[in-house]
N, C-alpha and C positions, 0 to 999 in steps of 0.2 A: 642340767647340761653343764650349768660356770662348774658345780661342783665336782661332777664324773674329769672335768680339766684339769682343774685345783689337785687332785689327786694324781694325775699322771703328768704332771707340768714338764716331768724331765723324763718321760716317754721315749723321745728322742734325742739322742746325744749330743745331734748338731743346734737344738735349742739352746742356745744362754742362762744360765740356773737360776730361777727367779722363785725365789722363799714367799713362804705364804702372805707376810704383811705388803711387801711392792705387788705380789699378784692383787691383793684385795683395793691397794690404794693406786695402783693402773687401770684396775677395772674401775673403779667410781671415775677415775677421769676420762677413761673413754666415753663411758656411758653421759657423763656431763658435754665432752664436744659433740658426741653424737645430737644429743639433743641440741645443740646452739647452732653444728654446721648445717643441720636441715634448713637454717635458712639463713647463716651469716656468710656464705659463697655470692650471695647475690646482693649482699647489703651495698658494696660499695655505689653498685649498677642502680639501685633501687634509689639510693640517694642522688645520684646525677640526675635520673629520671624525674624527682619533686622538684629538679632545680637549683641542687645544689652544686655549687664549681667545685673545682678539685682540690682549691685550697681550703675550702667548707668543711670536705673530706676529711682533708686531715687535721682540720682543728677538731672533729667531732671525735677523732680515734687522739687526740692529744687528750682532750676531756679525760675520755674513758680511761686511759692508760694511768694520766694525771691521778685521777680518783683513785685508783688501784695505788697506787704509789704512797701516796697520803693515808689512806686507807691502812696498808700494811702496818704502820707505825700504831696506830689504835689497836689493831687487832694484837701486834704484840705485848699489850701490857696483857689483855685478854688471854691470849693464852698460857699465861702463867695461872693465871684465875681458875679457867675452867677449864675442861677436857678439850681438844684441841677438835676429837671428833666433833662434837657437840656446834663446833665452830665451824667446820667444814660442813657438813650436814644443813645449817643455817647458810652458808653460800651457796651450796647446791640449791635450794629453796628460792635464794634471790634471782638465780635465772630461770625456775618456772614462772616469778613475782613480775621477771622483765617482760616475757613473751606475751603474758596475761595482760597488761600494758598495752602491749602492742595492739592487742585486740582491740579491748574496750573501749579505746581514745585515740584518735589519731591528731589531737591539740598538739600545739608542737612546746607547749611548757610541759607538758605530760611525758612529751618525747625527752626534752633532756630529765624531765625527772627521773625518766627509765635508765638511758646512759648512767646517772650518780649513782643510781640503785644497783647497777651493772656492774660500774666497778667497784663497789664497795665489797657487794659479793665477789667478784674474781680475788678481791685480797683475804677473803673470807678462808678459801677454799684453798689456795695456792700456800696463803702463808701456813694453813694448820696440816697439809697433806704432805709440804714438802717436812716438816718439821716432824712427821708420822714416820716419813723416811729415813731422815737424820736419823733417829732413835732408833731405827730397827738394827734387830741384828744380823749385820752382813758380813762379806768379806773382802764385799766390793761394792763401795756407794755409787761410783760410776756407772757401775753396771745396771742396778736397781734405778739408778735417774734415767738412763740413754733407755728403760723400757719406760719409763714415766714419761718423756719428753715424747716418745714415737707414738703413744697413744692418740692424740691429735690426728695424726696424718692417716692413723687406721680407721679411724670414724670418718675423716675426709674422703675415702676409700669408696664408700657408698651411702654416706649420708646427704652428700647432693643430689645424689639420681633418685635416692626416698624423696628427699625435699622435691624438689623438680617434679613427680611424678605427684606427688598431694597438691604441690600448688595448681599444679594443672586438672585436678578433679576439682579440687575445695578454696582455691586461692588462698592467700598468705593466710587469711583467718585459719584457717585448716593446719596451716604448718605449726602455725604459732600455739594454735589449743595440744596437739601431738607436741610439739616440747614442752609443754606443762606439764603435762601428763609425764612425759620423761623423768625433767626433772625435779617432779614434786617424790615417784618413785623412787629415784636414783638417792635423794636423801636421807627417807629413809633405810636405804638398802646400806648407805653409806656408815650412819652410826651406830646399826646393828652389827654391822662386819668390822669397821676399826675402831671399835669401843672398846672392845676384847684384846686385839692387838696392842696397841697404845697401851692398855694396862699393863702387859708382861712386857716390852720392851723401856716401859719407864723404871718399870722395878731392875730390869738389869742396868740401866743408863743412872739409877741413884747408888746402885749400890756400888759400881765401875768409878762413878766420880766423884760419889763422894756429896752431893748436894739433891734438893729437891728439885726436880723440876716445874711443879707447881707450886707457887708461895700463898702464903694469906696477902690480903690485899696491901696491910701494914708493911711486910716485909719485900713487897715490890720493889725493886729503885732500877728502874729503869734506866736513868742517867747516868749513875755508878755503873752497870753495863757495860754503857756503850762506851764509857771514861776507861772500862777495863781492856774493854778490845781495840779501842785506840792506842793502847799503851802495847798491846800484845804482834797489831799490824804495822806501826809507825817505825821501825825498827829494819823491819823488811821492806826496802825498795822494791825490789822483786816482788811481791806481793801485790806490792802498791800499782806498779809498773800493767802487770797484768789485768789487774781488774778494770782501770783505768783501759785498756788495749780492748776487753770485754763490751767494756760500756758503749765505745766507738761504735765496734762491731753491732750492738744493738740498734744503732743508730739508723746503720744500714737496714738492719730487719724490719725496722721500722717504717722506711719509705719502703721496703720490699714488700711487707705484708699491707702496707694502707693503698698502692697504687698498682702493683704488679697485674690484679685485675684489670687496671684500668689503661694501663701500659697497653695489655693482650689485644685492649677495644682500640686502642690508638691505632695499633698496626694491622688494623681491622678483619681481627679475628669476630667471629660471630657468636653470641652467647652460647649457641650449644654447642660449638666446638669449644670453647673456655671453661665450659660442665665435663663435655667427654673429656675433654684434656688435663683437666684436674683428677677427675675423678683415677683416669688408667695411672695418671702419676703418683697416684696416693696407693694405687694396688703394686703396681711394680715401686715403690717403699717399701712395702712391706717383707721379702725376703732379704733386701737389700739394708735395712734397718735391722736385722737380724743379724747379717753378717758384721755390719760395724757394731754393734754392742761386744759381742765376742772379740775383736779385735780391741775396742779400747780396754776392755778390761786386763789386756798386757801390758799397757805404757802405764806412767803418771800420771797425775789429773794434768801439771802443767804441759805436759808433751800432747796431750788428748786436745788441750783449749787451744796452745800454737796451732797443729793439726787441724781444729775447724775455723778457725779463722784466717788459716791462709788458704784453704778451701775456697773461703765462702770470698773470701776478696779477688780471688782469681777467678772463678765463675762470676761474679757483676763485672770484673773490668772486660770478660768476654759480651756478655750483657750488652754494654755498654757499646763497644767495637764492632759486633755481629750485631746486633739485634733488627736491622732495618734490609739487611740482605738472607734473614736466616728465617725458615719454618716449621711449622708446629713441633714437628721431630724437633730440631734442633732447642727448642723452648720446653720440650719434654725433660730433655735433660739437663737443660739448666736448673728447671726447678728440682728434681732428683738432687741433684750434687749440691744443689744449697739447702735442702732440705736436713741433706746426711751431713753435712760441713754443721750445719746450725745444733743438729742433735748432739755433734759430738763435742762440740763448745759449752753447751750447755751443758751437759751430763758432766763434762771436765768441772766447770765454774759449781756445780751445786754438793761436788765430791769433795772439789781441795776447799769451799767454804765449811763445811760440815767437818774438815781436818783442823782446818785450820782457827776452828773457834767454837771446841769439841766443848766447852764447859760453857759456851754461853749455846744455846744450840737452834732457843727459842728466835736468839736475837739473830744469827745465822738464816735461820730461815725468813725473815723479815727482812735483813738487807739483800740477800737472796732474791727474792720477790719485787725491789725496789728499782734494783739492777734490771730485771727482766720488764719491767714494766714502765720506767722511767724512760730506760732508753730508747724503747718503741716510741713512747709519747714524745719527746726531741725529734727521733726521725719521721715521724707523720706530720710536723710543724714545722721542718727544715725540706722535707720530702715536698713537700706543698708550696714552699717557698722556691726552691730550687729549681722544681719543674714547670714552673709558672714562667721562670725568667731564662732557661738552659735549655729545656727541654728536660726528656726522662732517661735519653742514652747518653748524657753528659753527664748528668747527677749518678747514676749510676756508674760511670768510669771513672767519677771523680772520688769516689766514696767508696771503691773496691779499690782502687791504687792506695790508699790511706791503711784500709784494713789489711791489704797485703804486705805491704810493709813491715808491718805493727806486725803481725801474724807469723812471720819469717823470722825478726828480730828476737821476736819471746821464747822462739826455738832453742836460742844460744842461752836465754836466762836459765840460772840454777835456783831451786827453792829450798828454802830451809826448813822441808819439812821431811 
C-alpha cells in the first residue's frame, strides 16, 4: 500500500510535491507518533490522577525536554561518526524500550528512568531525521519540514480513538505492549528505507560542498564547528533577532502542549469530549495542513517564521480573553490555528537554519533540535509556575501579547540570505 502511494505521490496536482527521501522520513515519523499518541493524549490526566499537581506536570515534561536538549549535543559528535540512519533507527527503538517500562515496573525510579531513556531517544531520532532532510535534495526545505512537522497531528487524527478503544478492552498494559510492537517495527522499517536515501543525498551534499560529512573520529572537532558558526551568525543581527523571537515562541508551545489538556479539564470539559475534540481537530488538520505547506513554499523561510508566530500569539492572546465565555467550537479552532501557525514557524526555522549553516549541516540539525526542545522544557517550568500563581487565561494572554509582538516586528526584518 505505502508503496502503490510512493509511486503516485503527485497523483493530484493539488498535493504539495514531496520527493521520495521526506516521503520515507515523514513516514517513519508518523508511524513513530502514532505509536507514542496511542497513549501520550492521556498522559497528562493519567499523572494528575497518581497525584501529581500541575506544577509536578511540568517539571516532568521540563526533564524530558531537558534530556532531549542535552542529548542532542552527544548525538551530534555521533552523527559525524555513524550513518545517521543507524541513529534514528536506535531512537525509534527507545520509545518501544519506554513503553516496555511502562509495563513491566510501575516503581517510580523506573518511571524517571523511562522519561531519560525518552528523551535521549527523541534526540536520537529528531537530531538524525532532521539532518536526513537537510541533505536531501529539494527545492524547497520548507516545504519537505511543514510535511515533517504535520506528521504529528496526522497520527493524533486517530491514534487516540485506537489508544482509547485498547485501553478499554486491554487497559494501559494493552496500549503500551501495541506501541512496542509499533515501534520496534517502525525501526527497522526506518533504516532499511533511509539507509539508501542518506547514501545518495550525502554523495551530492559532498560533492556540492566540497567536505565529508562523516569524519573519523580524529578529525571530529566539534568546537571548531560551532566556533565556525558563531563567527558565520554573529554578524547577522537579524538572524540573531529571530531565533531569539523563535525560542520565546517555544516557550509558549510549551505551556501549550504540557497544560492545554489540562486547561480543557479546568473549564470542565469531560475526557471524551477532550478525545473526540482532539481527535476531529487533528482530521480537519489535515487538508488544512496541506493547504499551508503549498502556500509557504511561496514566501521566505523569514516571512513563513514572522507569519507563524504572529498567528500563534494572536490566537493564545484570544485564548486568553475568550476562553472562560467560549465552547468546544470555539476551542476547535483555537487549536486548528495554533496548530497551522506552529507548523509554519517551524517548517520556516528548520529551512532558513539548514540555509543558513549549509556546510555545518550536522551541527544545524542539532541546534535545530535544541531550539524545539529546550524551549518547550522552559515553557512546562514557567507554564507550571505561572498557572499556579495567575491562573491559565492570564499566562496565556500574557505570553501571546509577547509573541505577537515579536512576531509583527520580524515581519519588517530583512535577511541576508
Amino acid at each position: 500500500m505505502f508503496g502503490l502511494f510512493e509511486n503516485n505521490q503527485n497523483l493530484y496536482s493539488w498535493f504539495p510535491k514531496m520527493e521520495k527521501t521526506t516521503f520515507d522520513v515523514s513516514l517513519v515519523h508518523f508511524l513513530l507518533m502514532f505509536g507514542y499518541k496511542l497513549f501520550s493524549l492521556y498522559y497528562p490526566l493519567f499523572l494528575i490522577s497518581i497525584g501529581f499537581s500541575v506544577l509536578n506536570v511540568g517539571s516532568i515534561y521540563l526533564l524530558t525536554y531537558s534530556v532531549i536538549a542535552i542529548s542532542s549535543v552527544i548525538i551530534n559528535y555521533y552523527i559525524h561518526k555513524f550513518n545517521p540512519s543507524k541513529i534514528a533507527a536506535l531512537g525509534i527503538a527507545g520509545y518501544g524500550i519506554f513503553a516496555l517500562l511502562m509495563i513491566v515496573s510501575h516503581n517510580l525510579t523506573v518511571f524517571y528512568i523511562a522519561q531519560i531513556i525518552l528523551g535521549f531517544s527523541a534526540a536520537a531520532w529528531l537530531v538524525s531525521l532532521k539532518l536526513i532532510l537537510m541533505k536531501s535534495k529539494t527545492d524547497s526545505h520548507s516545504r519537505s519540514f511543514g510535511w515533517f512537522y504535520s506528521m504529528p497531528h496526522y497520527a493524533a487524527a486517530i491514534a487516540p480513538a485506537v489508544g482509547g478503544l485498547v485501553i478499554w478492552k486491554f487497559g494501559f498494559t494493552g496500549v503500551f505492549l501495541l506501541s512496542v510492537v509499533i515501534q520496534f517495527a517502525n525501526a527497522i522499517y526506518a533504516y532499511a528505507r533511509l539507509n539508501g536515501n542518506l547514501t545518495k543525498s550525502q554523495e551530492q551534499s559532498t560533492a556540492s560542498q566540497g567536505r565529508h560529512s562523516r569524519m573519523s573520529p580524529s578529525k571530529i572537532n566539534i568546537r571548531k564547528n560551532y566556533s565556525e558558526i558563531l563567527k558565520i551568525i554573529k554578524p547577522d543581527k537579524t538572524f540573531i533577532i529571530i531565533i531569539f523571537s523563535i525560542f520565546l515562541t517555544l516557550i509558549l508551545v510549551g505551556i501549550y502542549r504540557a497544560f492545554f489538556v489540562l486547561f480543557l479539564q479546568d473549564l470542565h470539559f469531560s475526557q471524551e469530549e477532550i478525545i473526540k475534540f482532539i481527535s476531529l481537530a487533528s482530521i480537519a488538520y489535515l487538508p488544512l495542513s496541506i493547504m499551508v505547506i503549498k502556500i509557504i513554499d511561496k514566501f521566505k523561510d523569514a516571512k513563513i517564521i514572522s507569519g507563524g508566530m504572529t498567528g500563534e500569539g494572536l490566537i493564545t492572546i484570544m485564548l486568553g480573553v475568550f476562553a472562560s465565555v467560549t465552547n468546544l467550537i470555539g476551542m476547535f479552532f483555537v487549536m486548528i490555528i495554533s496548530s497551522l501557525s506552529v507548523l509554519t514557524m517551524e517548517s520556516g526555522k528548520s529551512a532558513l537554519l539548514s540555509k543558513k549553516l549549509k556546510k555545518y549541516q550536522e551541527e544545524a540539525s542539532t541546534v535545530d533540535t535544541v531550539l524545539t526542545t529546550l524551549g518547550p522544557a522552559l515553557g512546562a517550568l514557567i507554564g507550571g509556575i505561572a498557572i499556579l500563581y495567575i491562573g491559565f487565561q492570564n499566562t496565556f494572554l500574557f505570553i501571546g501579547i509577547i509573541v505577537f509582538l515579536l512576531g509583527l516586528a520580524s515581519w519588517f526584518l530583512k535577511m541576508k540570505i
